[in-house]
C-alpha positions as CSV (number, residue, x, y, z in Angstrom):
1,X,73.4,-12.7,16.5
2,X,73.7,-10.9,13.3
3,X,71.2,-8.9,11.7
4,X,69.0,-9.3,8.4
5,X,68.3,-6.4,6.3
6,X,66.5,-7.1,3.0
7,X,66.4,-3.9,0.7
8,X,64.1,-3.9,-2.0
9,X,65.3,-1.9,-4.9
10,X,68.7,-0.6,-6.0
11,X,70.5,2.7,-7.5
12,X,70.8,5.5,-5.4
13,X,68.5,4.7,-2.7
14,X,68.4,1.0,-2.2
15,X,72.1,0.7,-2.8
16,X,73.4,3.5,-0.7
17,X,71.5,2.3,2.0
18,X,73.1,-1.4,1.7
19,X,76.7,0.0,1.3
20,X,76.1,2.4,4.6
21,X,74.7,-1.0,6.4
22,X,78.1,-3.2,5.5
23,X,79.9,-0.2,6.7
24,X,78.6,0.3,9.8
25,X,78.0,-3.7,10.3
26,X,80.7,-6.1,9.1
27,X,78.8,-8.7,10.4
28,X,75.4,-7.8,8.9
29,X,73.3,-10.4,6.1
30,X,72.2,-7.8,3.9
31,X,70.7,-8.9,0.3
32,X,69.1,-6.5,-2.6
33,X,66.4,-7.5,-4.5
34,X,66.0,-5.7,-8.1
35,X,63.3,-6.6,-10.4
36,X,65.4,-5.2,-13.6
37,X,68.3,-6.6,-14.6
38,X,70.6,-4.2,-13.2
39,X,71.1,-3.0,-9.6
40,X,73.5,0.1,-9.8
41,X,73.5,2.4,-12.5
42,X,73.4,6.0,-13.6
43,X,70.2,6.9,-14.2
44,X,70.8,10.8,-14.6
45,X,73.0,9.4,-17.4
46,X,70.5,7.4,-19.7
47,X,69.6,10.1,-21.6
48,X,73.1,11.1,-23.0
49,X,73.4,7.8,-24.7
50,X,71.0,8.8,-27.2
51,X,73.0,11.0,-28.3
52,X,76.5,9.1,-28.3
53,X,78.2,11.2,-25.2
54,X,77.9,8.4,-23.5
55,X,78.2,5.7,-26.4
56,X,78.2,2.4,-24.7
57,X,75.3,1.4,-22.5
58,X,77.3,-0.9,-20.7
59,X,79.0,2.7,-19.3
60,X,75.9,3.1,-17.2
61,X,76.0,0.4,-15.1
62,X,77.9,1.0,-12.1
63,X,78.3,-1.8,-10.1
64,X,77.1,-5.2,-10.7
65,X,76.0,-8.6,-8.3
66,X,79.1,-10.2,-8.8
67,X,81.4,-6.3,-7.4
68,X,78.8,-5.9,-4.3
69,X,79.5,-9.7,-3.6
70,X,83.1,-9.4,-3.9
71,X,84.0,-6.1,-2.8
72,X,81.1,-5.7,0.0
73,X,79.6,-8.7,0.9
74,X,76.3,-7.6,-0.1
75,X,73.7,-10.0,-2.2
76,X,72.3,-8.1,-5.2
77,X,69.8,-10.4,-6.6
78,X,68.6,-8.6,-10.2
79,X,65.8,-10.2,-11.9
80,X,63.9,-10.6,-8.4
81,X,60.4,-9.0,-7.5
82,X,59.6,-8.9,-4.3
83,X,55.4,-9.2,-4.4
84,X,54.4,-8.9,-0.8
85,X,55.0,-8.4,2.8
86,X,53.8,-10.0,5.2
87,X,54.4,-7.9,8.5
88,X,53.4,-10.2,11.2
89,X,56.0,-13.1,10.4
90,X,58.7,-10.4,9.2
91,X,58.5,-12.0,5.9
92,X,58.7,-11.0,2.3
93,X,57.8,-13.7,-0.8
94,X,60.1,-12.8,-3.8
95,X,59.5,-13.9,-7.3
96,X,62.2,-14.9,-9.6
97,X,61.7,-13.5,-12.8
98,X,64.2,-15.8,-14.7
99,X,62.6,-19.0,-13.6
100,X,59.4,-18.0,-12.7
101,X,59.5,-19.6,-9.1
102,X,58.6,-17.7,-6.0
103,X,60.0,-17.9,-2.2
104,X,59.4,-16.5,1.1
105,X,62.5,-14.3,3.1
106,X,62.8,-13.2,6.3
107,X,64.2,-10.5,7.2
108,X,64.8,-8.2,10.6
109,X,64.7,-4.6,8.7
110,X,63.3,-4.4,5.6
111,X,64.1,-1.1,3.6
112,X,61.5,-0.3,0.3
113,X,63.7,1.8,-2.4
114,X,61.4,0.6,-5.3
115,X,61.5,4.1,-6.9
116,X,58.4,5.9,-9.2
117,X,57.7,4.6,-12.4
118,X,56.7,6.4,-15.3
119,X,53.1,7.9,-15.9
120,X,51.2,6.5,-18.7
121,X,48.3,8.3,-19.7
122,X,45.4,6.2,-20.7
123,X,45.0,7.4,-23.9
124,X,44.8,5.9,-27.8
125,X,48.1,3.9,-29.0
126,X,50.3,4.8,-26.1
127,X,50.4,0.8,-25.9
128,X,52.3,1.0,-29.7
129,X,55.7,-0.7,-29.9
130,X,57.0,3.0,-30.9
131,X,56.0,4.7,-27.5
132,X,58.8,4.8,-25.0
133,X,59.4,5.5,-21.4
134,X,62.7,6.1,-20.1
135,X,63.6,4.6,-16.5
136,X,66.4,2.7,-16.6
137,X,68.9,1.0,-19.2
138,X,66.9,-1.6,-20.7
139,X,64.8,1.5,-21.6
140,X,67.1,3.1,-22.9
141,X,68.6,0.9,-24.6
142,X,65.1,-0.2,-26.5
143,X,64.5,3.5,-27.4
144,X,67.9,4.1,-28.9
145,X,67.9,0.6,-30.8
146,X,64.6,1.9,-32.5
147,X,65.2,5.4,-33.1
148,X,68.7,3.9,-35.0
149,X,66.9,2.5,-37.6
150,X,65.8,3.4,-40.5
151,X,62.3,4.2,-40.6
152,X,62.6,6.9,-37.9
153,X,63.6,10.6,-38.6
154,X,60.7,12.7,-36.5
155,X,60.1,12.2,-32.5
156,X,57.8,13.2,-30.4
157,X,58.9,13.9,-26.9
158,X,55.8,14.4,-24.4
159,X,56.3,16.2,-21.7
160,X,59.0,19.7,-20.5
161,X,60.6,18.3,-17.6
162,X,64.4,17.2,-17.0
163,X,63.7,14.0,-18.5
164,X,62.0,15.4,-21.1
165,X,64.1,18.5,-22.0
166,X,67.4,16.2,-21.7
167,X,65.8,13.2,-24.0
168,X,65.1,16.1,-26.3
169,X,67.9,17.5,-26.4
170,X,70.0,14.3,-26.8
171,X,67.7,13.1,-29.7
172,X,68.6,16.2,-31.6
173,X,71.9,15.9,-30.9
174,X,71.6,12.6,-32.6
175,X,70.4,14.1,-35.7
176,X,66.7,13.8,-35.3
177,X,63.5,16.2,-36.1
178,X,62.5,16.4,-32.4
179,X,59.5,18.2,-31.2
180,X,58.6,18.8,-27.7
181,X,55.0,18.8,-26.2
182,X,54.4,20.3,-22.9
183,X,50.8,21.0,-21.0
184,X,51.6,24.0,-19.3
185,X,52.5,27.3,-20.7
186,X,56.7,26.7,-19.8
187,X,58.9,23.8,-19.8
188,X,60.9,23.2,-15.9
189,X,58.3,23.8,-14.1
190,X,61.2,25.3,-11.0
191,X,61.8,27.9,-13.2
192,X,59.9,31.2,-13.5
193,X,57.8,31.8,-16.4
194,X,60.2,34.9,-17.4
195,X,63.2,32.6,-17.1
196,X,62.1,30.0,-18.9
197,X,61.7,32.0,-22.1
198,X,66.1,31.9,-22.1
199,X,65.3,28.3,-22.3
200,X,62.4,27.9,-25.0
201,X,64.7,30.2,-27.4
202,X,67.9,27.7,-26.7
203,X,65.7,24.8,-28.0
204,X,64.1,26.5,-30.8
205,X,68.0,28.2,-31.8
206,X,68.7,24.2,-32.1
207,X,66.2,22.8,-34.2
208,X,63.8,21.5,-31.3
209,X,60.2,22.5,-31.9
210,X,58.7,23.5,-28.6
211,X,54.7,23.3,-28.2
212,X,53.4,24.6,-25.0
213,X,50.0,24.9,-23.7
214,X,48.8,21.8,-25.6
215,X,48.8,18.0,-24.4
216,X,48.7,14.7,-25.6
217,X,45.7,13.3,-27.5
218,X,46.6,10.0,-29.3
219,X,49.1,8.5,-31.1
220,X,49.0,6.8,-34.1
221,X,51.7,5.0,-36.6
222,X,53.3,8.3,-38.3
223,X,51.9,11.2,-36.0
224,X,50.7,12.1,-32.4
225,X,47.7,14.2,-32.2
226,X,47.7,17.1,-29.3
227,X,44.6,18.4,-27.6
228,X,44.2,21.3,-29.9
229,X,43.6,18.7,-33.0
230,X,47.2,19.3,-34.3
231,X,49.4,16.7,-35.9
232,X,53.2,16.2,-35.0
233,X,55.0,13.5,-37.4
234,X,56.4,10.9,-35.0
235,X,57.8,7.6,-35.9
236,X,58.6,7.6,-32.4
237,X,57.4,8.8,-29.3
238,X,58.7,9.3,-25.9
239,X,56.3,10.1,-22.5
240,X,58.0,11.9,-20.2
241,X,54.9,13.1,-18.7
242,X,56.2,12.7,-15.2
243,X,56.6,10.3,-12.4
244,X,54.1,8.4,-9.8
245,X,56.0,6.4,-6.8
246,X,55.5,2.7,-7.0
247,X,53.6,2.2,-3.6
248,X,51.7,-0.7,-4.5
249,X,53.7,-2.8,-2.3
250,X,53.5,-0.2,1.1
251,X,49.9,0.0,0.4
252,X,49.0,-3.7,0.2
253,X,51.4,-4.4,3.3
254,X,49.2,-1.5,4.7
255,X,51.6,1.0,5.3
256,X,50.6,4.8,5.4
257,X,50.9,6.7,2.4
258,X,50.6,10.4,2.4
259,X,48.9,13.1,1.1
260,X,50.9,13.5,-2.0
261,X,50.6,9.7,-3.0
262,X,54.3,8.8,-1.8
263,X,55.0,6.9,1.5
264,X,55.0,8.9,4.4
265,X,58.1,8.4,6.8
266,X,59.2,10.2,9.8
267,X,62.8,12.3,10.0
268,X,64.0,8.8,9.8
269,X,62.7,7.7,6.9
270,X,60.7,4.9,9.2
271,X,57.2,4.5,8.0
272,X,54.3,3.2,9.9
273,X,55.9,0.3,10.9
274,X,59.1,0.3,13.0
275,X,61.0,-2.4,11.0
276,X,60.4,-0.7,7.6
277,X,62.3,1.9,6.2
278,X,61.7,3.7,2.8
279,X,63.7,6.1,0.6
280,X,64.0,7.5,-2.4
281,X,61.4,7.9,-5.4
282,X,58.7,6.2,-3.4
283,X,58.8,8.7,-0.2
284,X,57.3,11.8,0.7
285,X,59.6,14.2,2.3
286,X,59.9,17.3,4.5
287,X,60.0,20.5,2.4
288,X,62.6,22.7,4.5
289,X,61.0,26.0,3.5
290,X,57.2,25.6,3.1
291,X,57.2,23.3,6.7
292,X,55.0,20.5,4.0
293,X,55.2,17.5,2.3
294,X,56.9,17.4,-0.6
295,X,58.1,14.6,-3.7
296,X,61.6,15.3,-4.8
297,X,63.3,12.7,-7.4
298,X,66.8,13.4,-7.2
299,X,69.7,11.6,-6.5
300,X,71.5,13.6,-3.9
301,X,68.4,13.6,-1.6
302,X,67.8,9.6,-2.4
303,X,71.3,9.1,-0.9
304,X,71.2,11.5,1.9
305,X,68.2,9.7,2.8
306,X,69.8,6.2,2.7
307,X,72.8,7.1,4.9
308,X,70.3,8.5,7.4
309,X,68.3,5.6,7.8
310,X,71.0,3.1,7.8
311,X,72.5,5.2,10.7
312,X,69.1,5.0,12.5
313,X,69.0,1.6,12.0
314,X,72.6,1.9,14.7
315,X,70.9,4.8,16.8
316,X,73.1,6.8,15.2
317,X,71.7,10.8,15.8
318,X,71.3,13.1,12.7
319,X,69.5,16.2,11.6
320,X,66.7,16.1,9.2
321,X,66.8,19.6,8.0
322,X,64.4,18.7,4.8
323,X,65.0,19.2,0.8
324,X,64.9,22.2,-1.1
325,X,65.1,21.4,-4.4
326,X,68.3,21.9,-6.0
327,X,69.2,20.6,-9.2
328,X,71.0,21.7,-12.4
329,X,70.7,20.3,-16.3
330,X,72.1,21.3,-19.7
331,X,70.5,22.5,-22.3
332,X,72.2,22.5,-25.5
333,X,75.1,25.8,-24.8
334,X,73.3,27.0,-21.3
335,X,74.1,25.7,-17.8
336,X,70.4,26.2,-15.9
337,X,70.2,25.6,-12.1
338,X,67.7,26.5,-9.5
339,X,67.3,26.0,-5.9
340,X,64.3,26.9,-3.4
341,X,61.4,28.1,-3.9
342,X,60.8,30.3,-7.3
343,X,58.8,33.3,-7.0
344,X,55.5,31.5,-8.2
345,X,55.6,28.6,-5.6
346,X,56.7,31.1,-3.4
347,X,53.5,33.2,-3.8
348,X,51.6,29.7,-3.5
349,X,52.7,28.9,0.1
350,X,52.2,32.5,1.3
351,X,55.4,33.5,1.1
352,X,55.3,37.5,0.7
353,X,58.1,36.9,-1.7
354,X,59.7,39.5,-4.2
355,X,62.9,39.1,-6.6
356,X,65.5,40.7,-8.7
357,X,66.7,39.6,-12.1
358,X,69.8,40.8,-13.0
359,X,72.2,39.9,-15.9
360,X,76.1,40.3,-15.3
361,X,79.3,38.7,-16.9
362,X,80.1,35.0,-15.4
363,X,83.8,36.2,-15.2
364,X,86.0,39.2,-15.9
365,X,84.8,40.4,-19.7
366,X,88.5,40.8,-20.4
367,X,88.5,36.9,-20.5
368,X,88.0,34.4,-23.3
369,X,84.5,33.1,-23.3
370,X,83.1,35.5,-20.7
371,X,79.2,35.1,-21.4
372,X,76.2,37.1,-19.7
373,X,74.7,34.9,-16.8
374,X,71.1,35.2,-16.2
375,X,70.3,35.1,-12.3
376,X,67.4,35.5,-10.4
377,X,67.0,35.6,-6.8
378,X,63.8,35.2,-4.8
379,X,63.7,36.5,-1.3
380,X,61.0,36.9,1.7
381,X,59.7,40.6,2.5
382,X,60.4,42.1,5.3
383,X,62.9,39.9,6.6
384,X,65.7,39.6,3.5
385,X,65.5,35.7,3.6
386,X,66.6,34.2,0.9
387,X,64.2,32.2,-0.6
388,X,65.9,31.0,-3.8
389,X,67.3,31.6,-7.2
390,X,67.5,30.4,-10.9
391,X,71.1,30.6,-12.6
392,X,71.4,30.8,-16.7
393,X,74.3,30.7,-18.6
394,X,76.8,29.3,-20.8
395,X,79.6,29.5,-18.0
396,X,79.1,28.0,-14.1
397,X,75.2,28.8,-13.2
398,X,75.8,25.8,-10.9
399,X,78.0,27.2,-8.7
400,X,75.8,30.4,-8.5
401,X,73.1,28.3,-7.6
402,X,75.2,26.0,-4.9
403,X,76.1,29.0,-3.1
404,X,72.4,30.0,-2.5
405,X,71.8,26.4,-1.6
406,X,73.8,26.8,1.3
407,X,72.6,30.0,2.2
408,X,68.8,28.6,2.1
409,X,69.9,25.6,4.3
410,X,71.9,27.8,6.5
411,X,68.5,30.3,6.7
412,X,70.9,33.0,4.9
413,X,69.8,37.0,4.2
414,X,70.2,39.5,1.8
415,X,72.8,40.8,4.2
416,X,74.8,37.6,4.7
417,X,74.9,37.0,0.9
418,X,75.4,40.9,0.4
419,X,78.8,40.4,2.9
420,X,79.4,36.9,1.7
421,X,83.4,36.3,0.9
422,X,83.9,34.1,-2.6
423,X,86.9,33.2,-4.3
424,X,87.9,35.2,-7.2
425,X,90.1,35.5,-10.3
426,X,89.1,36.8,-13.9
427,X,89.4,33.5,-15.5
428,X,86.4,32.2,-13.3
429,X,84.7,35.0,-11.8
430,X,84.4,38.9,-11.1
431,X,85.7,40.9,-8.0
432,X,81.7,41.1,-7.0
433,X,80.3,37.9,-8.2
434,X,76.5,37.8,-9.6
435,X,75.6,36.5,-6.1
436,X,76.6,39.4,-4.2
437,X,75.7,41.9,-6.7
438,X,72.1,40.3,-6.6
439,X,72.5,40.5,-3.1
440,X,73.1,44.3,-3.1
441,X,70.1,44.8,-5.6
442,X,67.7,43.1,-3.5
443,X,68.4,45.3,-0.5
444,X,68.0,48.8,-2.6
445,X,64.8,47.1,-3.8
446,X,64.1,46.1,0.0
447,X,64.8,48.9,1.5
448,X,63.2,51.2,-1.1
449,X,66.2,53.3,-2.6
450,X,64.6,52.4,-6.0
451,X,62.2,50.5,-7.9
452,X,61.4,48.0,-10.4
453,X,59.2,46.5,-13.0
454,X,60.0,43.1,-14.4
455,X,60.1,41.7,-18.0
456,X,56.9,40.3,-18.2
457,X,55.4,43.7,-17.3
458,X,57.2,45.6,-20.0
459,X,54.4,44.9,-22.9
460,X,51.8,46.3,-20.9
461,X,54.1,49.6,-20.6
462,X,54.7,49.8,-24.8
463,X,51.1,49.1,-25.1
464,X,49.4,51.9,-22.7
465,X,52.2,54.2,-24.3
466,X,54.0,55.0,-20.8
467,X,57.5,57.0,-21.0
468,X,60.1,54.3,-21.7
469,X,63.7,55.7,-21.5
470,X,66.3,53.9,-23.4
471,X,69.9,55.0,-22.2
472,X,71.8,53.0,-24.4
473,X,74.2,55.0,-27.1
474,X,72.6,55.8,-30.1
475,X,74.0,53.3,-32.6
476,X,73.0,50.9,-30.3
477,X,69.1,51.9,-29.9
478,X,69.3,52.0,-33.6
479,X,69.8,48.0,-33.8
480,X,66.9,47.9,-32.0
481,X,64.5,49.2,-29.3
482,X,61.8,49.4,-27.7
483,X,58.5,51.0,-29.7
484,X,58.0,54.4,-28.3
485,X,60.7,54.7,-26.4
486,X,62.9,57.5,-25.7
487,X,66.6,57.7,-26.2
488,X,68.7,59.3,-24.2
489,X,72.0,58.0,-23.7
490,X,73.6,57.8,-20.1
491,X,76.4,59.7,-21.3
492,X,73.7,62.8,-22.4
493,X,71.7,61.9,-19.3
494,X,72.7,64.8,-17.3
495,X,72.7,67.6,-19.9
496,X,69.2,66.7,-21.3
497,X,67.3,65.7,-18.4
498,X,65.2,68.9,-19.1
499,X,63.4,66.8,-21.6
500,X,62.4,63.9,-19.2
501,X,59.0,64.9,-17.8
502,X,58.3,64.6,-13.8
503,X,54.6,64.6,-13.5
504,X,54.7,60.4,-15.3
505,X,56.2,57.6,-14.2
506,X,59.5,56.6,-15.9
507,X,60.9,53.4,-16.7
508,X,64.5,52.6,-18.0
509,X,66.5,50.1,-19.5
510,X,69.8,50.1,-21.1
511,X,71.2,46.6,-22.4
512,X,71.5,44.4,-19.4
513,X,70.5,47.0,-16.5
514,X,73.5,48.7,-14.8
515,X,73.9,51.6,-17.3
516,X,69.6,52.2,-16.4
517,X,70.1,51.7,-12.5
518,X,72.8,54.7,-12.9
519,X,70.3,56.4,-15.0
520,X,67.4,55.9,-12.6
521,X,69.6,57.1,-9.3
522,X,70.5,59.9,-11.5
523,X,66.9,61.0,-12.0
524,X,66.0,60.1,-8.1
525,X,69.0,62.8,-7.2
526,X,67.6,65.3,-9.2
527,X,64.4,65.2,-7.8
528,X,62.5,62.4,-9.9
529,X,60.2,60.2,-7.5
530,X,58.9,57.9,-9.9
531,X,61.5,56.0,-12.0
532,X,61.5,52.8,-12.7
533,X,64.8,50.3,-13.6
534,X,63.4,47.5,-15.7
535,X,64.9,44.5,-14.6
536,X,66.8,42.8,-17.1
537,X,66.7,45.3,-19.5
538,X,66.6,45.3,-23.8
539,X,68.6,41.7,-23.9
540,X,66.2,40.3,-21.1
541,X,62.9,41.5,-22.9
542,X,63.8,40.6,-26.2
543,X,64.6,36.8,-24.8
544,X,61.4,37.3,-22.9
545,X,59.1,37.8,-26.0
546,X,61.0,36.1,-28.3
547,X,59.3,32.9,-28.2
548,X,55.7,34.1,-27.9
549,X,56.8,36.4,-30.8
550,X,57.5,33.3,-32.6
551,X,54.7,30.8,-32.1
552,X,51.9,33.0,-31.6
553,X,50.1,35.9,-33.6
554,X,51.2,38.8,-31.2
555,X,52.6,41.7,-32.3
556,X,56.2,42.7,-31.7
557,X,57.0,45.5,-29.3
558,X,61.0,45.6,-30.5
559,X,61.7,47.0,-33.6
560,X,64.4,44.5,-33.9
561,X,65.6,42.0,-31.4
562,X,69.5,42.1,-30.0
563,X,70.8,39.0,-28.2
564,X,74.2,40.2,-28.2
């Protein structure tokens, strides 16, 4: 006798799950119920249409009822809620949205893919006909048709996350005065604080105007008003505030839900009762590194999930080895990816975590469009366990990125990536790729051969007037340097050391920091104990205070800023 599998909810989840079922069972009944209009499409994708990249909507639907009936066998009813469960008779009653009628359907395995919906804040004229959300593409659609007209030049985007920064970005794109509004004191939250500064000077270099450490108040017809009484002109408004997984169905079938508001599954993804699966948005999963649970909306994950449970469904074995976290987005020119844990979180789950940041070429200089690539690995003290990293660039910081992600799942050290064997030629790399070279930097860090301060502690150092040595050439510490520091160029190192005092502590930056880690193994070799490379050097600080130089009253410690 064949089996039933009902599926509630589509896209990467609910859909990948169906497809693994036909595969696996030619003989299965399986039917999807969506409540939108559309079961398969690419949600990563809705924001680009704002801008025109992707310029019909139509492009973001993937597959539609009539495909999965004709090319899989699979029932996709779209404009169907399902309402309730009812777990004793195997039963679930679905409402018809069209016609407004409502029916009951049994079903043998029931899967819930229902995603997370949007967070609304209860708060003055969110409920205006110009406040959007953006979930699928009906959404999007409604936000672009309105923002098109006429009466609209100024939006206010609320909230720094992907959806956020990529609605953002795609609005301005599109011609628009965009400003962003974020809570916290950074945009994408899985980068470090110092990292995200690369990423609050790409949006402001664009037009976007970024507020951070201020939140949402009320909105009204022409303006939105923020926590700290200012006004931003919006016609529009977009809340991208975050997302909350749409357990109301688990919870009144009384299924567990976890700790973190999502429904907890086992390795499985079976959740308190054996004929129910979930995936996706709604789930809470296993964090591979902190050993907790953990929320992760991404696609990849969503469809990993959905091939594993439809396998378990056929006692088919597999490995749950947990998420990490990886995920990538553009912003504007830059390529950002992270993966793991980031040094902050790391801290937070007890992690005795340390990191290097390091700027290098993202291919041979010699080549067109070689650009500097910001990249940041986090690691575990004592062991050399890799812990994660954040990638920035205008060349591949994904593949950076994807090569740690491996190494993280693969429980990778300092020593594997240190040893680990990459393909290379100049147009796409160099002969020791960022990776490695982080690698290397994190062992002398490790193993104490030298030391480090990082960007964000470089302010303190101007401002207590320690000894800052700038080894850059003289025309170039002319542009622009450091106030108080020293210059002495690498190439006069040797022959004026004399004039470097040895009862301080020295610290030393060149442009991007390999000229200053010379410098400082130099000084170490000559009987200096306590130097100092600063990580990142002149081009990270400057991209490190630029922002706060901008939008707040502080006072500058370059003389003049070089992003070159």
């Amino acid at each position: 006798m064949s089996k039933k599998f009902l599926i509630v909810g589509g896209v990467a989840g609910g859909a990948s799950t169906a497809a693994r079922i036909r595969r696996l069972d030619e003989q299965a009944e399986v039917i999807m119920f969506e409540k939108g209009p559309n079961v398969s499409f690419s949600n990563c994708s809705l924001p680009f249409h704002l801008s025109g990249i992707v310029e019909n909507s139509s492009k973001l639907i993937l597959i539609t009822p009539q495909t999965f009936q004709s090319k899989y066998n699979i029932e996709a009813r779209v404009s169907h809620e399902v309402v309730s469960i009812n777990r004793d008779a195997k039963t679930v009653t679905v409402k018809n949205l069209i016609n407004d009628t409502s029916y009951e359907e049994s079903y043998d395995t029931l899967v819930l893919s229902p995603g997370a919906s949007p967070i609304v804040p209860n708060l003055e004229g969110v409920d205006s006909p110009h406040v959007f959300t953006v979930r699928n593409v009906v959404d999007i659609e409604r936000l672009n048709n309105y923002v098109k007209s006429d009466d609209v030049e100024d939006i206010a985007v609320i909230g720094g996350g992907f959806i956020g920064v990529e609605v953002a970005e795609n609005l301005r794109l599109a011609g628009f005065n965009v400003s962003l509004v974020e809570f916290s004191n950074q945009m994408m939250m899985p980068f470090d604080y110092d990292m995200a500064q690369i990423l609050h000077k790409e949006m402001m270099d664009k037009g976007v105007h970024v507020i951070v450490n201020d939140g949402l108040a009320k909105v009204t017809t022409d303006y939105v008003e923020l926590n700290s009484g200012k006004q931003v002109k919006a016609q529009a408004v977009v809340l991208a505030i975050g997302v909350r997984p749409e357990t109301s169905l688990a919870k009144e079938a009384g299924l567990t839900i976890g700790e973190l508001g999502g429904i907890q599954v086992n390795g499985n993804y079976v959740t308190s009762d054996p004929s129910i699966y979930a995936v996706g948005d709604v789930i809470e999963v296993f964090h591979h590194q902190t050993h907790k649970p953990t929320r992760l909306a991404l696609a990849g994950p969503a469809q990993r999930q959905a091939r594993a449970a439809a396998n378990h469904m056929y006692n088919m074995p597999q490995q749950n080895k947990g998420v990490i976290g990886s995920a990538s987005v553009q912003i504007f020119d830059l390529t950002c990816a992270a993966t793991g844990l980031n040094e902050k979180t790391a801290h937070a789950n007890g992690f005795q975590a340390k990191s290097v940041y390091i700027i290098a070429p993202d291919k041979v200089g010699l080549m067109p469009n070689s650009n500097p690539l910001h990249f940041k690995l986090v690691y575990e003290v004592p062991t050399g366990k890799i812990l994660g990293a954040q990638a920035i660039g205008k060349g591949n910081a994904d593949k950076r990125i994807d090569v740690i992600a491996t190494m993280i799942t693969m429980n990778g050290t300092l020593a594997d990536l240190k040893e680990l064997e990459l393909s290379y030629s100049p147009m796409f790399s160099t002969a020791r790729d960022v990776v490695n070279l982080a690698a290397l930097v994190a062992q002398n860090q490790l193993f104490g051969h030298y030391q480090q301060v990082n960007v964000d502690e470089v302010r303190g150092l101007v401002e207590r007037k320690a000894y800052i040595l700038d080894v850059r050439e003289k025309n170039e510490y002319e542009a622009g340097h450091l106030i108080n520091a020293i210059n002495i160029p690498l190439s006069e190192l040797r022959e004026r050391m004399n004039e470097i005092p040895k009862d301080v502590p020295i610290y030393v930056h060149c442009r991007s920091g390999q000229r200053s880690y010379n410098a400082v193994m130099a000084l170490q070799n000559n009987g200096y104990s306590n130097v100092f490379n600063v990580a990142g050097s002149f081009l990270g600080i400057c991209l490190y205070e630029y922002f706060n130089d901008m939008t707040t009253n502080q006072e500058k410690i370059v003389t003049a800023y070089n992003f070159k």
